[in-house]
N, C-alpha and C positions, 0 to 999 in steps of 0.2 A: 273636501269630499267626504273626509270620513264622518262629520258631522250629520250624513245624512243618511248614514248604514241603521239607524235605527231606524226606516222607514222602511229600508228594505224586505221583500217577501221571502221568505226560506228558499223557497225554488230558484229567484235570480241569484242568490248565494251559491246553490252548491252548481249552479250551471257554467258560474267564474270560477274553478276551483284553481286555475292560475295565477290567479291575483292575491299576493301574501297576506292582504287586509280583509279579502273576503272568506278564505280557508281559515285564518285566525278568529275569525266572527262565530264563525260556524261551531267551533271547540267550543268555543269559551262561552257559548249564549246557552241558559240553562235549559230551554224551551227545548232547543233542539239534539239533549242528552239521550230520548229517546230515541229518536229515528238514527244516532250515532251504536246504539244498542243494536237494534235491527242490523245496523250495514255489518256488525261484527259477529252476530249472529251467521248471518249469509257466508261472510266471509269463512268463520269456524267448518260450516254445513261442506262448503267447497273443500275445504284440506281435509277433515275427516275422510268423506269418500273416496277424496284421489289416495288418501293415505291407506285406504282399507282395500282398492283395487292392487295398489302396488304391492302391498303383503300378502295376498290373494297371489298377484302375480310370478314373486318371490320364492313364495312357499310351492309355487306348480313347479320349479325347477328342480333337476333331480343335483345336489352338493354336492361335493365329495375333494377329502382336504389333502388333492395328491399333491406331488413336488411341482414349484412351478421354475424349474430349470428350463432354460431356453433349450438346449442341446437336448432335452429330452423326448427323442421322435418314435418312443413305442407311446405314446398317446394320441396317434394320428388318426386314431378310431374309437377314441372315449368318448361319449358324448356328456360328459360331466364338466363342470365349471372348475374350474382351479380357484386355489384361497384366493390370490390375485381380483379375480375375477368378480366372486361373491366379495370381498374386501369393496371394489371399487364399486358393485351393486348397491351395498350398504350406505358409503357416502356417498351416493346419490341421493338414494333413499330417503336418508337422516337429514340431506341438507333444505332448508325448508326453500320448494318449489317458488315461481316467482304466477301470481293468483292471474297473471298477465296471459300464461301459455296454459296454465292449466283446462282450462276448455277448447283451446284449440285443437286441431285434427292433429294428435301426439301419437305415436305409435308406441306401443307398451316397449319395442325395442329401442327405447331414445333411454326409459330409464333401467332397465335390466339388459345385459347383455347377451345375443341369443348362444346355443351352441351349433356346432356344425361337425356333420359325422359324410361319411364319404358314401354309405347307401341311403342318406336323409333326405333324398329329393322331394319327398310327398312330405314327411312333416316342414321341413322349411317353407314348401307351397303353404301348409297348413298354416304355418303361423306370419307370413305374406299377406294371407288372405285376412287373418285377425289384427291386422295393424290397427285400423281405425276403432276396430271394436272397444276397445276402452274408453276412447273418448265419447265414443257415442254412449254406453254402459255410465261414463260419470256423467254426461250431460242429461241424460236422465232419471239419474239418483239424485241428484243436486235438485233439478226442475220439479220433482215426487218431494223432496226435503224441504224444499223452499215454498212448497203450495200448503206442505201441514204447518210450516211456521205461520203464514201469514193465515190460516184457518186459526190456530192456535189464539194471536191475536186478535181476530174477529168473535171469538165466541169466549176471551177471556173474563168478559164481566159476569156471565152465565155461571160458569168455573167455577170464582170468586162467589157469586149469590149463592151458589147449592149449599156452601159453607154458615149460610147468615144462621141460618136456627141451630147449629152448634152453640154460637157465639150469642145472638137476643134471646132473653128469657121473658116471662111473663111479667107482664107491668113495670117492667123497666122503662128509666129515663134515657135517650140518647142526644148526645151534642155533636153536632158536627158544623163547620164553616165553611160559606161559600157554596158552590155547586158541583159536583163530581158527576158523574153519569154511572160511575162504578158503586159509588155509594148509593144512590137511588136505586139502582137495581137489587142493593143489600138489603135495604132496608124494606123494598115493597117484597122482595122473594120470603123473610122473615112472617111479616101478617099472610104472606100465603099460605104460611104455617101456622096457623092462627095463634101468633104470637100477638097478643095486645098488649104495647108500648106508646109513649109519646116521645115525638122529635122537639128538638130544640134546637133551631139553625140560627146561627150566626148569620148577619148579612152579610158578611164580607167587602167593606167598604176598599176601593171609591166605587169598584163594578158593579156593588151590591148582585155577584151573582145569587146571591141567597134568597132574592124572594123569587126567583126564578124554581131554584128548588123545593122551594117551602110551596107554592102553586103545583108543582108538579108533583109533592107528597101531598097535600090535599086533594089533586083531582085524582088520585089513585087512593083514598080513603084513608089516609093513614094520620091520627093526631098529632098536630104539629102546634109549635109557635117561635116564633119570629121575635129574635132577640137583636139590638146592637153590640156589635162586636164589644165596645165598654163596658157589657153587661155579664159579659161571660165569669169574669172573678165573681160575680155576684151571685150568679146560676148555677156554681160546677160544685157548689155543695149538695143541689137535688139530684145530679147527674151520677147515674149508674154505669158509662161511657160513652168516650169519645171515639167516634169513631169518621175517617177523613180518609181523603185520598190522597195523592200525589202525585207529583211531577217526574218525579227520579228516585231514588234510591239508591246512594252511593256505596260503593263497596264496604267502607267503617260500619254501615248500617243507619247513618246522617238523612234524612227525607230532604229533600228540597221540592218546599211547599206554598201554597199563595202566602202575602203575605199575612199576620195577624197569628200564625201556624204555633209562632213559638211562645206567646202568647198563651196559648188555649193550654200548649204542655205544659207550660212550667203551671200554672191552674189547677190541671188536673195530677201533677205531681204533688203539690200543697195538699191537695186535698184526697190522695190517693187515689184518686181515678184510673181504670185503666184508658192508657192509647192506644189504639188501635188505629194501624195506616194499611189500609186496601191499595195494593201494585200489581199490574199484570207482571210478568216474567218480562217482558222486554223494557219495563222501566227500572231492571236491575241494571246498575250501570256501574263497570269494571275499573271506573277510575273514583279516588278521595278526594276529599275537597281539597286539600291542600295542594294537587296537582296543577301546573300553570296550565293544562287546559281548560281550566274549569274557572268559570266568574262564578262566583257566589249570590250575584246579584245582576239586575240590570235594570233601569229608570225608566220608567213611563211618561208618557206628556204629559205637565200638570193639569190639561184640560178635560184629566179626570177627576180631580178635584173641586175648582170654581171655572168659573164663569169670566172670561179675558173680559168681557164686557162690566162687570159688573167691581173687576179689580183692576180696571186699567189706570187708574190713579197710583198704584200700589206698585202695579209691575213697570211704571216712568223710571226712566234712569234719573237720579235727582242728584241737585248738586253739583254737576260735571264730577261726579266720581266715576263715572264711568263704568256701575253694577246697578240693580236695581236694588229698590227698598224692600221688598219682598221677595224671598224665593221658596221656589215648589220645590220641594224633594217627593215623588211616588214609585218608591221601589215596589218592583212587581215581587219580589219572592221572600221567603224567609229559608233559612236553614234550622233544624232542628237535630238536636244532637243525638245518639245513639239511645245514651243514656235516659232519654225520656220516654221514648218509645215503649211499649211493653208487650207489643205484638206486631208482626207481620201478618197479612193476609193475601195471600197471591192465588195465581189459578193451580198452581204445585202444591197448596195447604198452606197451614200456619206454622209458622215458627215465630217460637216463644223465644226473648232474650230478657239476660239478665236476669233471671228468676231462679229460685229452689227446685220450683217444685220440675222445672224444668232437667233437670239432670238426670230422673230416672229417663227421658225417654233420650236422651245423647246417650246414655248408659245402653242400650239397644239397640241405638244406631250402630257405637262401636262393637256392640257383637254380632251384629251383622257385616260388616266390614272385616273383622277378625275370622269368620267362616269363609269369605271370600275367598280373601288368602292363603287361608289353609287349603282351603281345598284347591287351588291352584298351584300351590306351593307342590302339593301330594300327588298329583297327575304331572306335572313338570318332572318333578325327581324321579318318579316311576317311569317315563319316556328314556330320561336320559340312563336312571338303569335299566333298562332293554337295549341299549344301543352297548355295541363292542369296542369296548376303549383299550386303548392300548398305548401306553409312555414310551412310544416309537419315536426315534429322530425326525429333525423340523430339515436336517440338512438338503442343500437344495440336490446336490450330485447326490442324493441317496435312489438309486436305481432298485432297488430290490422290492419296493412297493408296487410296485403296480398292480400286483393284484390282488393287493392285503385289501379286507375290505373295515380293516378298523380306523378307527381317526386319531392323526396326532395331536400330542402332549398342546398344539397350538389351537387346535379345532373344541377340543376338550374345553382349555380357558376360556375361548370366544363364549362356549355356549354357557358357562356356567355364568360369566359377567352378565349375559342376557336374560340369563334366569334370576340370577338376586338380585338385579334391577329390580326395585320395586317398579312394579307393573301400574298404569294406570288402568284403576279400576273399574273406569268407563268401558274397557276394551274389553276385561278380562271374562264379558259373557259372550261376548261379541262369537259370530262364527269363525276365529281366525285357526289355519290348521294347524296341528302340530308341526308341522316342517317349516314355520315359519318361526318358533321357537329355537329349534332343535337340527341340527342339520342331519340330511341322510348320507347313508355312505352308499357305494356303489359295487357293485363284485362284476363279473364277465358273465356267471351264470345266474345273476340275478332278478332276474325279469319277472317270474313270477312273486318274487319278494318286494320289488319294486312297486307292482298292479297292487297290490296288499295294501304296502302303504299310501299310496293314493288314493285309494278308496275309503283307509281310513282318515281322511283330512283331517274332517266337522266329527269326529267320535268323539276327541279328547271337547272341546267344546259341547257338544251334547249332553257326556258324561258331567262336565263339569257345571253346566245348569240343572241336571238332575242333583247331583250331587249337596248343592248350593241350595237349591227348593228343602230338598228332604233335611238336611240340616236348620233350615230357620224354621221348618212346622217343627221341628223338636224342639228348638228355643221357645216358640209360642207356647207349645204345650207345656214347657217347661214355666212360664210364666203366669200359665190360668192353672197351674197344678200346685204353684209353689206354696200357697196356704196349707193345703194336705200335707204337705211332706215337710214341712215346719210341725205343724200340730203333732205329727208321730213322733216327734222327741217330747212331748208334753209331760209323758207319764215319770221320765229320766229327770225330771226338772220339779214338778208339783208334789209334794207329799201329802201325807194325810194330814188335817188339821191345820192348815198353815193359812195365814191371812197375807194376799195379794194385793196391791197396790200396782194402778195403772190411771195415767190422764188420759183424758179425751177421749176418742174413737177410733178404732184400727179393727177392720175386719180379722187380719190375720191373729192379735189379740184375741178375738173373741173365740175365732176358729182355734186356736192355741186351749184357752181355758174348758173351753168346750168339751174337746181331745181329753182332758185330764179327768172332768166327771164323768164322760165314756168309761175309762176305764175304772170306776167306782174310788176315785178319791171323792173327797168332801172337805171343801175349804171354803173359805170367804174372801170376796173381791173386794175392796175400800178402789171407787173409782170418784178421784176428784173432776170435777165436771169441766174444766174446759173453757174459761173464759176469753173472748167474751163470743163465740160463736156454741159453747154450752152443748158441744158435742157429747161429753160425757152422761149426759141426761137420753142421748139415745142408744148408747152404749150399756147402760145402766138397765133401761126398760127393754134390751135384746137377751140380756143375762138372767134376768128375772122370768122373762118370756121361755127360758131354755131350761130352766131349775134349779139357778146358783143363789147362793146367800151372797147378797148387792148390796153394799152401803154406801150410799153418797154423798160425797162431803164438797165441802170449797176448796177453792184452790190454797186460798191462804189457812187453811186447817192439814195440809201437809206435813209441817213438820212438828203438830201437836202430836197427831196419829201415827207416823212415822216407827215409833218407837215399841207398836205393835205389831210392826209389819213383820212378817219372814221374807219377802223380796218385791222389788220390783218389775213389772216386768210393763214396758211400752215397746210402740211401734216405731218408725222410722222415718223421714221421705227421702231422705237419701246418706250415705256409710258411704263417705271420706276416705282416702287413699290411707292416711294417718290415722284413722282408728278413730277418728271424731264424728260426733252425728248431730248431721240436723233433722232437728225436731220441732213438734209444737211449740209454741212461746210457752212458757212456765215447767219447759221440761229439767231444764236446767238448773231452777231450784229445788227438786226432785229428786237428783242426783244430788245435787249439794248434802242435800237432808238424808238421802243415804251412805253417801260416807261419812257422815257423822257420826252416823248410831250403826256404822258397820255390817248395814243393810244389801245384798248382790243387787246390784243395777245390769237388768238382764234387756239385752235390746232382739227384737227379731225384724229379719229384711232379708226378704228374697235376693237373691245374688243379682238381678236385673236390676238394684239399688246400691250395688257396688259401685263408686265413680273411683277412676283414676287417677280425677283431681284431686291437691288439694287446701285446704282454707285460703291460703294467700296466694292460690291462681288468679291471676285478675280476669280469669275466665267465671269465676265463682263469686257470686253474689252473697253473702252469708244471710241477708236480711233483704226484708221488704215492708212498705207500710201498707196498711189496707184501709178502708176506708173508716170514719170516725163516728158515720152510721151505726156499727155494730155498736159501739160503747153508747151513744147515746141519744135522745129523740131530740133534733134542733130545734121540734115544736117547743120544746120546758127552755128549754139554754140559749134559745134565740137571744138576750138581752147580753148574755156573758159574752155570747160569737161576736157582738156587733161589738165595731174598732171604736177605742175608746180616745177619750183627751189627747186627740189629734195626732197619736203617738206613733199611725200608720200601720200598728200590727193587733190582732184580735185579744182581749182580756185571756182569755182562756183556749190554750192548745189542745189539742187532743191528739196522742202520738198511740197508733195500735199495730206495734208490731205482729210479724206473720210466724217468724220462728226461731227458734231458741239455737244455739252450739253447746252441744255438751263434747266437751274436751276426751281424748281417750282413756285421760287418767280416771277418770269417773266411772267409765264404761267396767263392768267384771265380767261380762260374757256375750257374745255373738250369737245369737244361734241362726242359722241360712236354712237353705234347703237341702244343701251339702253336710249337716251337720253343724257342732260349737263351734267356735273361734275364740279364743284371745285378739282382743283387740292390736297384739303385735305381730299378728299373724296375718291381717286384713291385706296386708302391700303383695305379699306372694300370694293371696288366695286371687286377687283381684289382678295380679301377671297374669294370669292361667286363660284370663276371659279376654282380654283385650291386648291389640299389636300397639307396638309400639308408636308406629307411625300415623294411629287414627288417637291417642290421647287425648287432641286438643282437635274439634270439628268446628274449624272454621265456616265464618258465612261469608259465601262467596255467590258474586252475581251472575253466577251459572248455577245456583242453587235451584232456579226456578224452571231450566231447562229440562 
């Protein structure tokens, strides 16, 4: 029987979900990682809701943390919950519901306990009459959630396309294999952009879905040619990127892709190419490959290969061995590792892994993330100081409370354990009410104090997204302002007469030296030009444009010049937790050259280039190659590239690294927008920016949700 589960349709599979062999098919088949995506999707969209009605629900009760002594009969007219009570609402709560009853007709009082007061006739009708209302309230937040997911999905390739002309530029080469429908839509929304490119598609053998593609980038005018998969090592030196789709996308960040996939990366890593892999958000999938649900693989019928007719000599069992003389092996998939990948493309945006240059923007992330908190943090503790605390006994015979309206030493504990909980930050805009944090207390004459706080549920939530807005437009402006307020320490730093040294090109740089003739110094800038991308040649003709004495030299004329210089000063792309910087390639002999001759190596970086990693995070990439195009033209070197005396590998390498580590010791001064720094001052200036708990921003396949 089981030999014949390969033939099977997805739909008769999950229709058996009884049958061990067909639920295990289901896991383990790569095809069907998606639609297991989806169902956990749905399933999330379900417990959210019921989870957001029941703290909605929780938080309408009026708390109050009196004694819950049996024998105590002057509370026969409280209508407030005892700890008991709220205690056993809570693990309800907490315990996770069974996704079985959660739609059924539940009545809010199955999981919060109601109260009962002896003139309560009309609100108890009241809330009688609201029993079903919840279930009807989730079943149609679920049914409104579950229609924008599956919209979400239908206009994902759209999503993904408005992105293409960030990513294709003009007269670019692109590669891609096989057929995707997400890529097609990428690459024709690009020339709507009148971006003019040519494709390079792989056939993707045995389906050769590729000339399907390559027909259907022709009849939409787009330059294309039609390559054999064999041909791809041969091509991916004209290629300016690859760009492919996917089947899945595993949590590691791993693609699983037609086959041929891994292939084209390891190619386009040889040869520095970027990868780029286009996934809608539901082919983000929550489990690693290493998971026993997950096959890696699964085999095709060789009858995508040949012809039974034309090999049936071949495939004779011979000999009475009892196998045949030939076997097909056609695995439909390949896996490609994290590590080759060098972009995501989803309908949520791109994320960059594995990169430099990538750190200032996780550096943003976490101060965004870092305001969050704060400001949740600062509205939590301001609630709980307004409430009247008092280190009253917990004891149960303690009778003399009844009409104290403070909370005990136990009520105190509860709330503070729920407030330094780190909060999931999905929730923390959410409209949930203060009293759902915070317990209230109750007095006899409190009723108009009561109406108060009810009314104010959704304040602290309100406050706390105004709050949260008006702090990251300060971050933003803090980030398109931080040129300026770097360049105002120029005049404390530039003297008169003194010769400058900087490589390559750095706006802030220039805004910096700029700053300095503003205020009528007069110096000279020696700017080495930047190989091999010869930025310093635009850097150079902006300073001249502006009215500076500009000399321009080579890279390797560094440390002849050196020895005239009065300082250093370059830019950054990203300032290391440890006081080390990555920089341009050749920054590093720069530095060297200035502590030699006892020269300041002066670096400037907006605090938004602060990371809190550092070098040996294996979150941290220190380097990257780029492509061998910039060093040199393959038209002159074609003879050198071609592999020689059958040896397998090319006569001549071309390796061009992207950026240089200059260590801290090298480093003599910081300057931010905050001000200098010492390089051993970098780890508490960069506490101050980011929480603890966002350090390290995982990629998770809820990223795209």
């Amino acid at each position: 029987m089981l030999k014949y589960l390969h033939y099977l349709k997805p739909d008769s599979l999950i229709l058996v979900p009884n049958h061990s062999f067909s639920t295990h098919f289901v896991l383990s088949t790569r095809s069907q990682l998606a639609v297991g995506n989806i169902v956990r999707r749905v399933l999330h969209i379900i417990r959210e809701e019921d989870l957001s009605l029941t703290t909605a629900a929780i938080g309408g009760l009026n708390l109050s943390a009196v004694s819950d002594d049996e024998n105590d009969d002057d509370r026969d007219g409280d209508s407030t919950l005892s700890a008991a009570a709220v205690a056993a609402a809570a693990r309800s709560t907490l315990r996770p519901p069974s996704l079985q009853t959660l739609l059924e007709d539940t009545p809010v009082s199955a999981a919060v306990p109601q109260t009962s007061s002896s003139g309560g006739d009309s609100e108890g009708k009241s809330k009688s009459a609201d029993k079903s209302s919840r279930s009807r309230k989730l079943k149609h937040d679920v049914i409104e959630a579950v229609n924008e997911l599956i919209q979400d999905i239908v206009t994902c390739h759209e999503q993904i396309a408005e992105q293409a002309v960030e990513h294709i530029h003009q007269n670019e080469v692109i590669l891609t294999l096989g057929s995707s429908r997400t890529v097609l839509e990428f690459l024709f929304a690009a020339k709507g952009k009148k971006r003019s490119f040519r494709v390079f598609v792989a056939e993707g053998a045995p389906r050769y879905q590729g000339h399907l593609l390559a027909k259907e980038l022709v009849a939409r005018g787009l330059q294309t040619t039609l390559i054999t998969d064999s041909a791809v090592f041969a091509m991916i030196s004209r290629v300016n990127m690859v760009i492919v789709g996917a089947h899945a996308v595993m949590a590691n960040g791993g693609v699983i892709a037609p086959v041929g996939m891994n292939l084209v990366a390891l190619a386009a890593q040889k040869h520095a190419v970027p990868f780029v892999v286009l996934a809608g958000s539901h082919k983000l999938c929550p489990l690693y490959p290493h998971n026993p649900e997950v096959l890696l693989n699964e085999l095709r019928s060789p009858s995508e290969l040949l012809d039974f007719g034309e090999f049936s000599d071949c495939m004779d069992f011979g000999s009475g061995s009892g196998s045949p003389l030939l076997h097909v092996v056609n695995p439909a998939f390949d896996y490609v590792p994290p590590k080759l990948v060098s972009v995501f493309i989803t309908d949520a945006g791109g994320t960059i892994l594995h990169t430099c240059i990538e750190l200032a923007v996780g550096n943003i992330v976490r101060r965004v993330l870092h305001i969050i908190r704060e400001e949740d943090l600062s509205l939590t503790t301001a609630a709980i100081g307004g409430l009247n605390l008092s280190a009253v006994s917990d004891d149960e015979n303690d009778d003399d409370r009844d009409g104290d309206s403070t909370l005990s030493a136990a009520a105190v504990a509860a709330a503070a354990r729920s407030t330094l909980r780190p909060p999931s930050l999905q929730t923390l805009l959410e409209d949930t009410p203060v009293s759902a944090a915070v317990p209230q207390t109750s007095s006899s004459g409190g009723d108009s104090e009561g109406k108060s706080k009810s009314a104010d549920k959704s304040s602290r939530s309100r406050k706390l997204k105004h709050d949260v807005i008006e702090a990251v437009n300060e971050l933003i402006q803090d980030i398109v302002t931080c040129h300026e307020q770097i360049a105002e320490q120029a005049v404390e730093h530039i003297h008169q007469n003194e010769v400058i040294l900087t490589l390559g090109s750095s706006r802030t740089v220039l805004e910096f030296l700029f700053a300095a003739k503003e205020k009528k110094r007069s110096f000279r800038v020696f700017v080495a030009e930047g190989a091999p991308r010869y930025q310093g040649h635009l850097l150079a003709k902006e300073l001249v444009a502006r009215g500076l004495q500009t000399t321009l030299i080579t890279d390797s004329a560094v440390f002849a010049m050196i020895s005239r210089v009065n300082m250093v000063i370059v830019g950054a792309h990203a300032v290391m937790a440890n006081g080390g910087v990555i920089a341009p390639v050749g920054m590093n002999l720069v530095a060297l050259a200035a502590q030699k001759h006892a020269v300041p190596f002066v670096v400037l970086a907006g605090s938004h280039k602060l990371c809190p990693l550092y070098p040996h995070n294996p979150e941290v990439l220190l380097n990257e190659l780029r492509s061998p195009s910039e060093l040199l033209d393959f038209g002159e070197f074609s003879d050198c590239m071609d592999f020689g005396s059958g040896s397998g590998s090319p006569l001549l390498h071309v390796v061009n690294p992207a950026f240089d580590y200059v260590p801290p010791k090298l480093v003599s001064l910081f300057i931010t927008d905050t001000g200098g720094h010492n390089p051993s001052y970098m780890y508490r200036l960069i506490a101050d920016y980011y929480s603890a708990d966002d350090l390290v921003v995982q990629r998770r396949a809820t990223a795209g949700n």
